[in-house]
PDB file as gemmi writes it, atoms N, CA and C in Angstrom:
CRYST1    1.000    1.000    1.000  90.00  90.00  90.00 P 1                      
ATOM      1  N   UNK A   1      55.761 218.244 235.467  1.00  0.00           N  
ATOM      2  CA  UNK A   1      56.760 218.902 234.643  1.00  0.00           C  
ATOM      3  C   UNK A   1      56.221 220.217 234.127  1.00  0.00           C  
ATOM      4  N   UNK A   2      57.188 220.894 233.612  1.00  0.00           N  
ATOM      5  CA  UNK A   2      56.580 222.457 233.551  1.00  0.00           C  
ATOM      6  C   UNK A   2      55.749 222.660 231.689  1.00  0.00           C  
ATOM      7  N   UNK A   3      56.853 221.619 231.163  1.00  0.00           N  
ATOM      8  CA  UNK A   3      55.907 221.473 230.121  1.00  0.00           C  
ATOM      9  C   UNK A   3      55.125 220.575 229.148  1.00  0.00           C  
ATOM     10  N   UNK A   4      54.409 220.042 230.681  1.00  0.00           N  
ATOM     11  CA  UNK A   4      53.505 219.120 230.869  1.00  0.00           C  
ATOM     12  C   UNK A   4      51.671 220.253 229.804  1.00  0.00           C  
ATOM     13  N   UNK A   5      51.842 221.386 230.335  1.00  0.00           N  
ATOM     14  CA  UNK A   5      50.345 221.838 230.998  1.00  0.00           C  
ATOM     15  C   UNK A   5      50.672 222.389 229.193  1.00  0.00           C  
ATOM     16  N   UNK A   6      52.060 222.981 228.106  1.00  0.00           N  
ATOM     17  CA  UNK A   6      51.817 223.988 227.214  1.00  0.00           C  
ATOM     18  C   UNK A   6      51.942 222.858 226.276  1.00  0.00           C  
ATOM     19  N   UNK A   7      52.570 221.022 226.237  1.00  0.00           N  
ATOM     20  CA  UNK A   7      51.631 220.131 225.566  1.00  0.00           C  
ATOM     21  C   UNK A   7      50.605 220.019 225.864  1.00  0.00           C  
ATOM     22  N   UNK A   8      49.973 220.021 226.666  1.00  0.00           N  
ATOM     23  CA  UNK A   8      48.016 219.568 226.250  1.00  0.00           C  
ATOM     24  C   UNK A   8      47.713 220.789 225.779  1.00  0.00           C  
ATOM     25  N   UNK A   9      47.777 221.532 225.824  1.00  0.00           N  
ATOM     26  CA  UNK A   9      47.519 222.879 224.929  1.00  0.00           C  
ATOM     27  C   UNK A   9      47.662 222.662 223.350  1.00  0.00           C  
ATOM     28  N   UNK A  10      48.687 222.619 223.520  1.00  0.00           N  
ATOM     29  CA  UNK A  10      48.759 222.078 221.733  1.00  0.00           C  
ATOM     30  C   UNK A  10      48.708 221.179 221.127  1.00  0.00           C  
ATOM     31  N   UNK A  11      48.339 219.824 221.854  1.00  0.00           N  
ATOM     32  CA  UNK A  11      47.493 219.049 221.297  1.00  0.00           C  
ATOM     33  C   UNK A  11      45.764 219.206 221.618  1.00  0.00           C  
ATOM     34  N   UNK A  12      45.841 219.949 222.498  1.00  0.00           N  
ATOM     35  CA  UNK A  12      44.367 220.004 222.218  1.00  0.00           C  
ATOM     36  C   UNK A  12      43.831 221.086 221.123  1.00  0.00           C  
ATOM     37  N   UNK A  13      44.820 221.968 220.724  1.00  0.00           N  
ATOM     38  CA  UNK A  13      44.310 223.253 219.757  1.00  0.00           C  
ATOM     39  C   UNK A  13      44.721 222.132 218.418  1.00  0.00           C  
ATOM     40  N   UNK A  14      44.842 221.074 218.080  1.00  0.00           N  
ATOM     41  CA  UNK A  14      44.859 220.588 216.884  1.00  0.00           C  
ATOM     42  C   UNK A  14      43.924 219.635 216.928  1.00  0.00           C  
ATOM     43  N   UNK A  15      43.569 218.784 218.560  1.00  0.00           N  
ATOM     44  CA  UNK A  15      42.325 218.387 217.849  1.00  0.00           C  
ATOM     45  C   UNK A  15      41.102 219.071 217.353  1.00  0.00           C  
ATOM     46  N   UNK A  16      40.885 220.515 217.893  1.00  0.00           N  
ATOM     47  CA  UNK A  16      40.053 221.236 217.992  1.00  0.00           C  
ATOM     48  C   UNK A  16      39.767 222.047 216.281  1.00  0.00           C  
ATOM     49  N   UNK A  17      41.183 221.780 216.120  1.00  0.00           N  
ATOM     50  CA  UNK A  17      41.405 222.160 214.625  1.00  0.00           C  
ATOM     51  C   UNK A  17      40.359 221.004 213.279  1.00  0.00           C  
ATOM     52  N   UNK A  18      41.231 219.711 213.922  1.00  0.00           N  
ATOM     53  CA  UNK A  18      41.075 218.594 213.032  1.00  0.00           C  
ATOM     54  C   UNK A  18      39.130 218.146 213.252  1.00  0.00           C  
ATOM     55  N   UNK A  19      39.026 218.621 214.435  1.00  0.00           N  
ATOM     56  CA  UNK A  19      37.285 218.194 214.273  1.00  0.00           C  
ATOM     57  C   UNK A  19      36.160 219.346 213.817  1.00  0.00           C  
ATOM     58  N   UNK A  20      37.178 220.359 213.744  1.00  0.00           N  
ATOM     59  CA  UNK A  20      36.355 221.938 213.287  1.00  0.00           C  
ATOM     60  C   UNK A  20      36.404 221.644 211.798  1.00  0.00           C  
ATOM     61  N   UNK A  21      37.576 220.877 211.030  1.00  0.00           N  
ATOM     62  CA  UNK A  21      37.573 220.651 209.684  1.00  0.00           C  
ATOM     63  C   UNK A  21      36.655 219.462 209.204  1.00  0.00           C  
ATOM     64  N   UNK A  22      36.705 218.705 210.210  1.00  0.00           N  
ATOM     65  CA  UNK A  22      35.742 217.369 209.702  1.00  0.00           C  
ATOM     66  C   UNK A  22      34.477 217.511 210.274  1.00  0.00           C  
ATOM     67  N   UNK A  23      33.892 218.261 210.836  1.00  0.00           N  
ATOM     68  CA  UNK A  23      32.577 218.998 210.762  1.00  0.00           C  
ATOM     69  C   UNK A  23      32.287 219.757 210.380  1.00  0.00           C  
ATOM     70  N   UNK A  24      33.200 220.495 209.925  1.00  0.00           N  
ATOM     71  CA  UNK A  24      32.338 221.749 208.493  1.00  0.00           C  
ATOM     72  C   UNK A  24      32.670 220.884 207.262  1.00  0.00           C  
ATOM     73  N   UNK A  25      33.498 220.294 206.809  1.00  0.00           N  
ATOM     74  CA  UNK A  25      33.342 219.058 205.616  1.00  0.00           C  
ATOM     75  C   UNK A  25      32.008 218.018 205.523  1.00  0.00           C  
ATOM     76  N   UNK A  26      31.484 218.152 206.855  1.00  0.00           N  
ATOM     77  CA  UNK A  26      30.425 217.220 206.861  1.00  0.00           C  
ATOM     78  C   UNK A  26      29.218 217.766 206.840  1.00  0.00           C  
ATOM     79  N   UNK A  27      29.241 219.049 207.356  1.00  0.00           N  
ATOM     80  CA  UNK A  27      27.487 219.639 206.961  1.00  0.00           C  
ATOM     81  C   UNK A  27      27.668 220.790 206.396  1.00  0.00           C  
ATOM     82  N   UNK A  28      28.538 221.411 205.608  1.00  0.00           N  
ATOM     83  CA  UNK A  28      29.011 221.978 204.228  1.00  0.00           C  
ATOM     84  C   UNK A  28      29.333 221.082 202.847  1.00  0.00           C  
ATOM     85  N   UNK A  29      29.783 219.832 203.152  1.00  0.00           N  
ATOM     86  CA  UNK A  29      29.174 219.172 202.173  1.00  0.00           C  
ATOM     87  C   UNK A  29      31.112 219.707 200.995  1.00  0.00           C  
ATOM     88  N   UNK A  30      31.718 220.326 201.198  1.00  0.00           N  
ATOM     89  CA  UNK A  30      32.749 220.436 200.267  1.00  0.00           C  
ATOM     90  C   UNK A  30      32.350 222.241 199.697  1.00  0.00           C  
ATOM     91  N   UNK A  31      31.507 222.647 199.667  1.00  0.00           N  
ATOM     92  CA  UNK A  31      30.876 223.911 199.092  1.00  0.00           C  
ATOM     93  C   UNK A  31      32.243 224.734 199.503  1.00  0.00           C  
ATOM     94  N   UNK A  32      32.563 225.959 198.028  1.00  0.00           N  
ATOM     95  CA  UNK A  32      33.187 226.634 198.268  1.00  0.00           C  
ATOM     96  C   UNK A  32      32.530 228.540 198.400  1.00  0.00           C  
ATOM     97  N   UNK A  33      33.552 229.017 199.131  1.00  0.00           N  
ATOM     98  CA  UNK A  33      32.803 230.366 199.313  1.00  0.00           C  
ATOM     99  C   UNK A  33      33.647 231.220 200.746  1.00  0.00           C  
ATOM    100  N   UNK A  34      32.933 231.984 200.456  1.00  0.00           N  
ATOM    101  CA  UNK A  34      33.673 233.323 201.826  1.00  0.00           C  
ATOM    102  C   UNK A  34      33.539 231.952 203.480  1.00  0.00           C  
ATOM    103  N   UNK A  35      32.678 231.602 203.579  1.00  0.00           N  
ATOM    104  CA  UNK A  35      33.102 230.574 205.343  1.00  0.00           C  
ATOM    105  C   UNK A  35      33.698 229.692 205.083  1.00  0.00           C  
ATOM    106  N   UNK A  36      34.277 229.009 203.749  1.00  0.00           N  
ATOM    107  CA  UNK A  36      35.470 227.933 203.520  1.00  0.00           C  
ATOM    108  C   UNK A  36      36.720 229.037 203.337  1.00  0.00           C  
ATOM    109  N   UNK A  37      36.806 230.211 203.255  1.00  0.00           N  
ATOM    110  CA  UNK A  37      38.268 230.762 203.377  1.00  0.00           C  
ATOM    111  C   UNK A  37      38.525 231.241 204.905  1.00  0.00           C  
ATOM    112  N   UNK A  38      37.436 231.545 205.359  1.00  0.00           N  
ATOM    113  CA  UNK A  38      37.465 232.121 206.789  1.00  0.00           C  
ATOM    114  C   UNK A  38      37.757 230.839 207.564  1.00  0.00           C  
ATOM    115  N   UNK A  39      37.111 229.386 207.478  1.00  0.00           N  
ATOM    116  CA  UNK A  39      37.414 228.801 207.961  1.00  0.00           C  
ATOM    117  C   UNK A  39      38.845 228.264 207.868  1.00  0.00           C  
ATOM    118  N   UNK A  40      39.255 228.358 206.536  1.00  0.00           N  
ATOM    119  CA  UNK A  40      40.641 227.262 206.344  1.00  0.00           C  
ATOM    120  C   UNK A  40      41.703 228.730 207.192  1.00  0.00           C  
ATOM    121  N   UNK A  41      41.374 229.833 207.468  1.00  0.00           N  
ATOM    122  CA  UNK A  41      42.466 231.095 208.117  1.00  0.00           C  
ATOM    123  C   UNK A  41      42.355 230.500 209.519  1.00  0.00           C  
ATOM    124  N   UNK A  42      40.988 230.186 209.750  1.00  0.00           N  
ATOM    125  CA  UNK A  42      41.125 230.067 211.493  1.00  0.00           C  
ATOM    126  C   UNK A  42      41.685 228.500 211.844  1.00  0.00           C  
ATOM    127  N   UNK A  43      41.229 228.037 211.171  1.00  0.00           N  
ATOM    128  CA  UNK A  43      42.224 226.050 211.500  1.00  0.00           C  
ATOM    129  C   UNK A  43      44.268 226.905 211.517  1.00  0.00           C  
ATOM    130  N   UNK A  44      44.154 227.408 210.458  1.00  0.00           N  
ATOM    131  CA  UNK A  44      45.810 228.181 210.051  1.00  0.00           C  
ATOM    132  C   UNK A  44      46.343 228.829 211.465  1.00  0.00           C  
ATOM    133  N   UNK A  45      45.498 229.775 211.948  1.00  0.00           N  
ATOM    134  CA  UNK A  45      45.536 230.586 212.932  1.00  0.00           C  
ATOM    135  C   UNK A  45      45.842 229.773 213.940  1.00  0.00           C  
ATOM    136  N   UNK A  46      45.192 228.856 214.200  1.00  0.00           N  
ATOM    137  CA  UNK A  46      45.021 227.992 215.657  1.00  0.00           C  
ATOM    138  C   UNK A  46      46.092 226.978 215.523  1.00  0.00           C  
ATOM    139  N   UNK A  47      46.684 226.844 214.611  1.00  0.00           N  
ATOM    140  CA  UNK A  47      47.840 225.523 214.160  1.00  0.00           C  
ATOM    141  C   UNK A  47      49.314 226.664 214.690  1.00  0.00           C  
ATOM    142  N   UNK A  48      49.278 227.945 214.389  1.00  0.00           N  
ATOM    143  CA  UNK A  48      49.934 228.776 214.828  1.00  0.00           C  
ATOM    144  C   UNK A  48      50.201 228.838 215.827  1.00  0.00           C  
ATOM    145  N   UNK A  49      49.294 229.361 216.578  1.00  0.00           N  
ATOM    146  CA  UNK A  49      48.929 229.248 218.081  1.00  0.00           C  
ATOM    147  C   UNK A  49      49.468 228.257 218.684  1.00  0.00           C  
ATOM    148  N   UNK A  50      49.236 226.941 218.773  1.00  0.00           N  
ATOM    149  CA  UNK A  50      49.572 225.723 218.902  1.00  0.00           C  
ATOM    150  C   UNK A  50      51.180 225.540 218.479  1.00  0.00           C  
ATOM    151  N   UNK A  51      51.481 225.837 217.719  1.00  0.00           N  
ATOM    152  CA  UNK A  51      52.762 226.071 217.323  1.00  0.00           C  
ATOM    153  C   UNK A  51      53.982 226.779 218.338  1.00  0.00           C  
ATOM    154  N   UNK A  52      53.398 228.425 218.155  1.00  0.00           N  
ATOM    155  CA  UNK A  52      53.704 229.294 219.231  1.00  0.00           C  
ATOM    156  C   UNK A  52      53.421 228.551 220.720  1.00  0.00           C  
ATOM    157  N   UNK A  53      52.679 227.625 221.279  1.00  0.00           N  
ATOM    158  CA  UNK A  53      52.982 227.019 222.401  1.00  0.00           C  
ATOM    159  C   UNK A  53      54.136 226.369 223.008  1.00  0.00           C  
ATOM    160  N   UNK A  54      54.049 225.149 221.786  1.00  0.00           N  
ATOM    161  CA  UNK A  54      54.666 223.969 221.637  1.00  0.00           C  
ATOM    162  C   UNK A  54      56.838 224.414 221.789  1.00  0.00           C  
ATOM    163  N   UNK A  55      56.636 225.665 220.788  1.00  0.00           N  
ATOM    164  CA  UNK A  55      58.009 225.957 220.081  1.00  0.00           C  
ATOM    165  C   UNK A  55      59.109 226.215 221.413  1.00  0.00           C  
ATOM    166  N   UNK A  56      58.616 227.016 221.898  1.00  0.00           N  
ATOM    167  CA  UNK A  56      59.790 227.762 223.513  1.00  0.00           C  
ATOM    168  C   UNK A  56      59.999 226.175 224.508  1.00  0.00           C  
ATOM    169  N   UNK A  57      59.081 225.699 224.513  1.00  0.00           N  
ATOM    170  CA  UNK A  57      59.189 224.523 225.608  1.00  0.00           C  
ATOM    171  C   UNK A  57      60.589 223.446 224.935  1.00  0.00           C  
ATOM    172  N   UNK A  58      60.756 223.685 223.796  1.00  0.00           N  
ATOM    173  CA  UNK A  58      61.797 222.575 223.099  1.00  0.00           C  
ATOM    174  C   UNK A  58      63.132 223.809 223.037  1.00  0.00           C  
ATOM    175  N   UNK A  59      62.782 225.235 222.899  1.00  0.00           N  
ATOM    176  CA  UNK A  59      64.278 225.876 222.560  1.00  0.00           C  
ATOM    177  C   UNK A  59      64.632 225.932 224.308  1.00  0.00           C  
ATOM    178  N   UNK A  60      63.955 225.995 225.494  1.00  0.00           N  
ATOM    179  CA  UNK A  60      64.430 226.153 226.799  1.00  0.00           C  
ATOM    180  C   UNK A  60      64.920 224.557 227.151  1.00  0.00           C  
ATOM    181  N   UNK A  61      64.823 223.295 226.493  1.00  0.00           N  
ATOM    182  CA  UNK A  61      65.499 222.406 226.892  1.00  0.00           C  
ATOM    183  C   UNK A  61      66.662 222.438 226.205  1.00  0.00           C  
ATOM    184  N   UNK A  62      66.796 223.260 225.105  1.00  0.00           N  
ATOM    185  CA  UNK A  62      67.844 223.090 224.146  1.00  0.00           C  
ATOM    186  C   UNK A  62      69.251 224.055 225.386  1.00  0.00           C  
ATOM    187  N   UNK A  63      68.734 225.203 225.794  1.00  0.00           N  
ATOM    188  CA  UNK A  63      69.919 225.691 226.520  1.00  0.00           C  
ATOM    189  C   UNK A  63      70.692 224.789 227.393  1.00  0.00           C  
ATOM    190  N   UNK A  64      69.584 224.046 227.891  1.00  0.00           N  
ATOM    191  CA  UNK A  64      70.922 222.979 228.892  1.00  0.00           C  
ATOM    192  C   UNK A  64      71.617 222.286 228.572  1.00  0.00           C  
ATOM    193  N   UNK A  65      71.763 222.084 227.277  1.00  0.00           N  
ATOM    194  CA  UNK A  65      72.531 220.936 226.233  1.00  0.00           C  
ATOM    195  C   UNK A  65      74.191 221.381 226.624  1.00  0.00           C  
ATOM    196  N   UNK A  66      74.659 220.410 226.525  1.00  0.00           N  
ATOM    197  CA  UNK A  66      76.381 220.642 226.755  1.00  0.00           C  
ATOM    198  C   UNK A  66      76.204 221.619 225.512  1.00  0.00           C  
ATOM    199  N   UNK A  67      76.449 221.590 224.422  1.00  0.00           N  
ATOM    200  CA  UNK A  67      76.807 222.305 223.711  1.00  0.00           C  
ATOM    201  C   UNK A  67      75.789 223.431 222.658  1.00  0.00           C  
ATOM    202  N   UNK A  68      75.204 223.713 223.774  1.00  0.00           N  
ATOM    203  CA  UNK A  68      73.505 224.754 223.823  1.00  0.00           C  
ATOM    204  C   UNK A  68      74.148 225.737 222.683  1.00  0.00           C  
ATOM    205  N   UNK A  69      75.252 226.425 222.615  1.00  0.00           N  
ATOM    206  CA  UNK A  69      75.718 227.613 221.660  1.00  0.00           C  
ATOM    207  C   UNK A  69      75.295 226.819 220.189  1.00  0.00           C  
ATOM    208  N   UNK A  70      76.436 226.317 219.639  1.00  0.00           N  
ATOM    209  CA  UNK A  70      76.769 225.662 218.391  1.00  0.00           C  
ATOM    210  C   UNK A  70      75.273 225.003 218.143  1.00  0.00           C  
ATOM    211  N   UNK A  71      74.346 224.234 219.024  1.00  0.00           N  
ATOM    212  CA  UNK A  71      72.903 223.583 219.084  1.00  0.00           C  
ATOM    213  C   UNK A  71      72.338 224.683 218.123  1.00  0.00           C  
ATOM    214  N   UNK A  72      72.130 225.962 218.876  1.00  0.00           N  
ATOM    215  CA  UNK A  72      71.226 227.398 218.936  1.00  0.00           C  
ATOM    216  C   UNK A  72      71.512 227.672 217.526  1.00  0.00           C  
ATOM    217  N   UNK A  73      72.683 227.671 217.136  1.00  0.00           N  
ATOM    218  CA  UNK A  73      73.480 228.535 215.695  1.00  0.00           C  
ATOM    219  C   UNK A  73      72.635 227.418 214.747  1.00  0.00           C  
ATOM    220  N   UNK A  74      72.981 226.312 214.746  1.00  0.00           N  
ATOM    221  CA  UNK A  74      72.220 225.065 213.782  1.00  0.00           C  
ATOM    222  C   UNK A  74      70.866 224.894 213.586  1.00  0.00           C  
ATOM    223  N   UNK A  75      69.950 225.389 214.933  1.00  0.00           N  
ATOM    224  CA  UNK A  75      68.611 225.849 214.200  1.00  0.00           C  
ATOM    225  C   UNK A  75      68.148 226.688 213.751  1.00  0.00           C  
ATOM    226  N   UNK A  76      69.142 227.755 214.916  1.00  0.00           N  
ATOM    227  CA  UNK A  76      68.690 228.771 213.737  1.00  0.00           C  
ATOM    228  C   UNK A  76      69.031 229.286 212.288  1.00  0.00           C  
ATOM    229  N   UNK A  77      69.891 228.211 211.896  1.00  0.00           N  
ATOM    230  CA  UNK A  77      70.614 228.431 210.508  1.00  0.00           C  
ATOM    231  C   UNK A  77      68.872 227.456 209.282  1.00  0.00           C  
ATOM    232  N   UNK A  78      68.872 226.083 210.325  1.00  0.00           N  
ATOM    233  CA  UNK A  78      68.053 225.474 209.783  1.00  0.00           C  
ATOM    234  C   UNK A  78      66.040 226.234 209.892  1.00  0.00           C  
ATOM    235  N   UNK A  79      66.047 226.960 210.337  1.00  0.00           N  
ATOM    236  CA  UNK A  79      64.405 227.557 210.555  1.00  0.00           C  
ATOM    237  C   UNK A  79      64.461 228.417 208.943  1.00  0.00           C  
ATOM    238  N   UNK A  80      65.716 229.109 209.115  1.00  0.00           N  
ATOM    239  CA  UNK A  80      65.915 230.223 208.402  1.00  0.00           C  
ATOM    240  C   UNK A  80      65.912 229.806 206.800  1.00  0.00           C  
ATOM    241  N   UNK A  81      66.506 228.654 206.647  1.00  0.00           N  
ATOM    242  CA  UNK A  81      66.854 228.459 205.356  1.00  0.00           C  
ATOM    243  C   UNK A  81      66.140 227.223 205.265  1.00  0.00           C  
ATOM    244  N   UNK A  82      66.129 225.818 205.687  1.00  0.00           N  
ATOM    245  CA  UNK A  82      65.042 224.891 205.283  1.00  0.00           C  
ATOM    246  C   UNK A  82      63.828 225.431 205.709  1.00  0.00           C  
ATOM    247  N   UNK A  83      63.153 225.966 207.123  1.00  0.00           N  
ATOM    248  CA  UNK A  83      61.860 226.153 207.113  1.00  0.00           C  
ATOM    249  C   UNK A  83      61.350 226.993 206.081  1.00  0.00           C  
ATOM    250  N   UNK A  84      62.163 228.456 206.433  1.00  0.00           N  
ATOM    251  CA  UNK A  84      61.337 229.730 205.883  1.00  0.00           C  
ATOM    252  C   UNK A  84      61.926 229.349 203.913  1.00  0.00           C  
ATOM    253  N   UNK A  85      62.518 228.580 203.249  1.00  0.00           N  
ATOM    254  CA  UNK A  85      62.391 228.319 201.755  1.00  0.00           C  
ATOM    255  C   UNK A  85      61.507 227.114 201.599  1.00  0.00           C  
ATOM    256  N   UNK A  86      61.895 226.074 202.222  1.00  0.00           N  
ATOM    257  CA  UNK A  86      61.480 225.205 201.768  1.00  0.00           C  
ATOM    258  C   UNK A  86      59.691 225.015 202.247  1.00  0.00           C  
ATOM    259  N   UNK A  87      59.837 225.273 203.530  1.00  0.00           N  
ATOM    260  CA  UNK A  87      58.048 224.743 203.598  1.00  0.00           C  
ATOM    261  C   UNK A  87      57.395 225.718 202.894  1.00  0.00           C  
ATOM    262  N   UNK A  88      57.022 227.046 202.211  1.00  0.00           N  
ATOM    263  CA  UNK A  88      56.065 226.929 201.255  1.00  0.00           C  
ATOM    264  C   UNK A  88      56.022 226.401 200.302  1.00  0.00           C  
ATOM    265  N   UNK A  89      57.424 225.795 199.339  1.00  0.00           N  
ATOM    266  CA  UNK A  89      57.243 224.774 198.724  1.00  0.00           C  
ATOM    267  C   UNK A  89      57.219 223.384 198.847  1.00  0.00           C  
ATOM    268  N   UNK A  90      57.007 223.053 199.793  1.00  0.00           N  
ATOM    269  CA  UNK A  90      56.786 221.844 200.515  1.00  0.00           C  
ATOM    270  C   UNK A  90      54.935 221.854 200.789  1.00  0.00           C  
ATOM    271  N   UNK A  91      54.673 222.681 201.275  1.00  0.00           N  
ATOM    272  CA  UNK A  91      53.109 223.057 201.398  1.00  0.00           C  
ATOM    273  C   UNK A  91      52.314 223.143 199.619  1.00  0.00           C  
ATOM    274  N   UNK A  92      52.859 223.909 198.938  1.00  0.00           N  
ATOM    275  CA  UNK A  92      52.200 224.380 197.660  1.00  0.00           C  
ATOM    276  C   UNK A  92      52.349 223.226 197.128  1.00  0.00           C  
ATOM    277  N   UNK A  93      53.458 221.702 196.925  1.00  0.00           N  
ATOM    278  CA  UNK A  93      53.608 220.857 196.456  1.00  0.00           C  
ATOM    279  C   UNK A  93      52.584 219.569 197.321  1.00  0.00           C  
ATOM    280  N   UNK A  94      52.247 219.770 198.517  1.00  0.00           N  
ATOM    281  CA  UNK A  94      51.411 218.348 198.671  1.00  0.00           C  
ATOM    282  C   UNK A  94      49.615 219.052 198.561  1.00  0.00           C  
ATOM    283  N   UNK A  95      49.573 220.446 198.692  1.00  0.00           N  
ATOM    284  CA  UNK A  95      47.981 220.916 198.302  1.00  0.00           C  
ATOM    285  C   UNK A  95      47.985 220.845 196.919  1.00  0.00           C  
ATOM    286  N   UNK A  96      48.636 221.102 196.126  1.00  0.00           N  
ATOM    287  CA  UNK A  96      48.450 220.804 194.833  1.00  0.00           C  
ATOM    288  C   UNK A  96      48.128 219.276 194.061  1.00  0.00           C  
ATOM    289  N   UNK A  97      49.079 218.652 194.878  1.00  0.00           N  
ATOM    290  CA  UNK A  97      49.254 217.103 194.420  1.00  0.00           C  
ATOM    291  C   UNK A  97      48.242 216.140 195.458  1.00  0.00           C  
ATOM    292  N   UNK A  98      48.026 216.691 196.713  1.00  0.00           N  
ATOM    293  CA  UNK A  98      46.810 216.047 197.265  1.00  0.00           C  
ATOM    294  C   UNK A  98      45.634 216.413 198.000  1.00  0.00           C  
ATOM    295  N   UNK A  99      45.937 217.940 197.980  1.00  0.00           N  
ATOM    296  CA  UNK A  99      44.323 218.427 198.117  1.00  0.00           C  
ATOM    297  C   UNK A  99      44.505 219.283 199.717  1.00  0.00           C  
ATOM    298  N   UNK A 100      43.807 220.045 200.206  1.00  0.00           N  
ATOM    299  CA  UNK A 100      44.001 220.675 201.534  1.00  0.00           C  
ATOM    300  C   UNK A 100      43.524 220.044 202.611  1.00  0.00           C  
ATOM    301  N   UNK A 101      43.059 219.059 202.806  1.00  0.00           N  
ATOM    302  CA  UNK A 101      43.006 217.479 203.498  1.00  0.00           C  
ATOM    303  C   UNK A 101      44.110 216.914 203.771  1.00  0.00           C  
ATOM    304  N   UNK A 102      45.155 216.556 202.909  1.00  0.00           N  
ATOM    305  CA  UNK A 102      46.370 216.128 203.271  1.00  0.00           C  
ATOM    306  C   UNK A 102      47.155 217.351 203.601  1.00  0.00           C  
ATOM    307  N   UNK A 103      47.308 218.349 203.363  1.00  0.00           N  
ATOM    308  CA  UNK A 103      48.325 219.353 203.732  1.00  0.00           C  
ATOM    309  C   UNK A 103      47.499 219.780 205.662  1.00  0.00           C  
ATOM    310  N   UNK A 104      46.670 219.870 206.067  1.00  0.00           N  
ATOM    311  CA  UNK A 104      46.149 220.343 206.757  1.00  0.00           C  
ATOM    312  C   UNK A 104      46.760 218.619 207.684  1.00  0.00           C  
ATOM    313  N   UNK A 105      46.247 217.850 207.581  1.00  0.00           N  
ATOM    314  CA  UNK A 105      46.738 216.503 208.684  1.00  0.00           C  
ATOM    315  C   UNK A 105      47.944 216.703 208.489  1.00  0.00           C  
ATOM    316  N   UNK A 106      49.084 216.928 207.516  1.00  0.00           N  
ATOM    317  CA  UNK A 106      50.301 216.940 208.022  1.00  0.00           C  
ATOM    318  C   UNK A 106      50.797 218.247 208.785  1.00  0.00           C  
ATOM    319  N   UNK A 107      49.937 219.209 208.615  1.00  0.00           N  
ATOM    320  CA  UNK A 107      50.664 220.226 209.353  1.00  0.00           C  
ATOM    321  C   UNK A 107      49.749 219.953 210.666  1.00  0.00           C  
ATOM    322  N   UNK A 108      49.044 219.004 210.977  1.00  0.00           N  
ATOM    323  CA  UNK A 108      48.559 218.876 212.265  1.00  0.00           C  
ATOM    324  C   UNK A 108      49.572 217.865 213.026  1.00  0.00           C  
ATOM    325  N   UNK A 109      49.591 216.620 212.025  1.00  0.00           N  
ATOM    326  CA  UNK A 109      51.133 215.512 212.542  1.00  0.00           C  
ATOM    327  C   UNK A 109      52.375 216.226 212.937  1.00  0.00           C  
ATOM    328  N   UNK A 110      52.892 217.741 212.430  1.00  0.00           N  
ATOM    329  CA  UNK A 110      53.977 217.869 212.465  1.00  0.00           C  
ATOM    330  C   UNK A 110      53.765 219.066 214.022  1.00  0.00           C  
ATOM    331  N   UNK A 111      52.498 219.205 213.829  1.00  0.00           N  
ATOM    332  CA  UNK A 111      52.535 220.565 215.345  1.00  0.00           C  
ATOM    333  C   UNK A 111      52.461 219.399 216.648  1.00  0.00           C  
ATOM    334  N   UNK A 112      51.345 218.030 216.295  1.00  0.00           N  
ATOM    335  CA  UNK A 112      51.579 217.420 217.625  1.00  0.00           C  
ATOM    336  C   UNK A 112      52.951 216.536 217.681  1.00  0.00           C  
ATOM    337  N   UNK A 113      53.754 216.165 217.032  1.00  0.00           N  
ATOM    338  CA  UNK A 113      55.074 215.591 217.389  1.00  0.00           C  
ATOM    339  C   UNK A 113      55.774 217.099 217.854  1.00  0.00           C  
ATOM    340  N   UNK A 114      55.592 217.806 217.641  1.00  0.00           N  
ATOM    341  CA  UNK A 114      56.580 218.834 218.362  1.00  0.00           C  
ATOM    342  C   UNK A 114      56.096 219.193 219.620  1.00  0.00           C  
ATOM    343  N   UNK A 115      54.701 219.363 219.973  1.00  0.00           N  
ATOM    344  CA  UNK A 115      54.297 219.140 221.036  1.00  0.00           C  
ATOM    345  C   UNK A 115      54.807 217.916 222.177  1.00  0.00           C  
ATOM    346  N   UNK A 116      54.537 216.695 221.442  1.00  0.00           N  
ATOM    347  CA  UNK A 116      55.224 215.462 222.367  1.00  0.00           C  
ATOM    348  C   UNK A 116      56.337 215.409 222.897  1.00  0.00           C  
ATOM    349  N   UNK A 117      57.691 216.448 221.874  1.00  0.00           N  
ATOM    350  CA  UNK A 117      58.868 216.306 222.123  1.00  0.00           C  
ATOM    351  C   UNK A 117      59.093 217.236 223.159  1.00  0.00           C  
ATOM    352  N   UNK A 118      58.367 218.194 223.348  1.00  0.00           N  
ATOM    353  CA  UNK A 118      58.359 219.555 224.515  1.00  0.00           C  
ATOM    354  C   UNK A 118      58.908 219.158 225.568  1.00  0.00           C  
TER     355      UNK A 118                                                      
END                                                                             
């Protein structure tokens, strides 16, 4: 399948993510400083990336849909107004309330289910 080859891509740029975080947690020890911000940009960066893979492989199955127009209008109504309002407060509310450990695995859970669905 054609997007067979741009899922393993983006599940592999999140495991690559998730073991880059649990090995600098493990011989950094929690320490904060200039390579814990550089690091938490590049896990960010690469969840992006992974993102940007994953994303086209689900809007090019969406065109063949019987009703691909009205489909197209509904996400893009929903990116616009639940993604782009709600997930930074959706993000600022679970790092606050559980730490950048849990915000970082869910934005890894939510890039590989979109990957799977590709």
């Amino acid at each position: 399948r054609p997007g067979d080859h741009g899922r393993r891509v983006a599940i592999a740029t999140v495991a690559a993510v998730a073991a880059l975080h649990l090995g600098a947690s493990l011989i950094g020890g929690g320490a904060a400083g200039a390579e814990t911000v550089v690091l938490i940009g590049i896990e960010l960066i690469a969840l992006m990336v992974a993102l940007a893979i994953a994303a086209p492989l689900n809007a090019s199955k969406l065109f063949g849909q019987k009703n691909a127009e009205g489909d197209m209008v509904l996400l893009e109504w929903l990116k616009a107004y639940i993604g782009r309002l709600l997930g930074p407060v959706i993000a600022i509310v679970v790092h606050d309330w559980l730490g950048y450990w849990a915000q970082l695995t869910m934005l890894c859970v939510v890039t590989v289910s979109i990957a799977l669905t590709a």
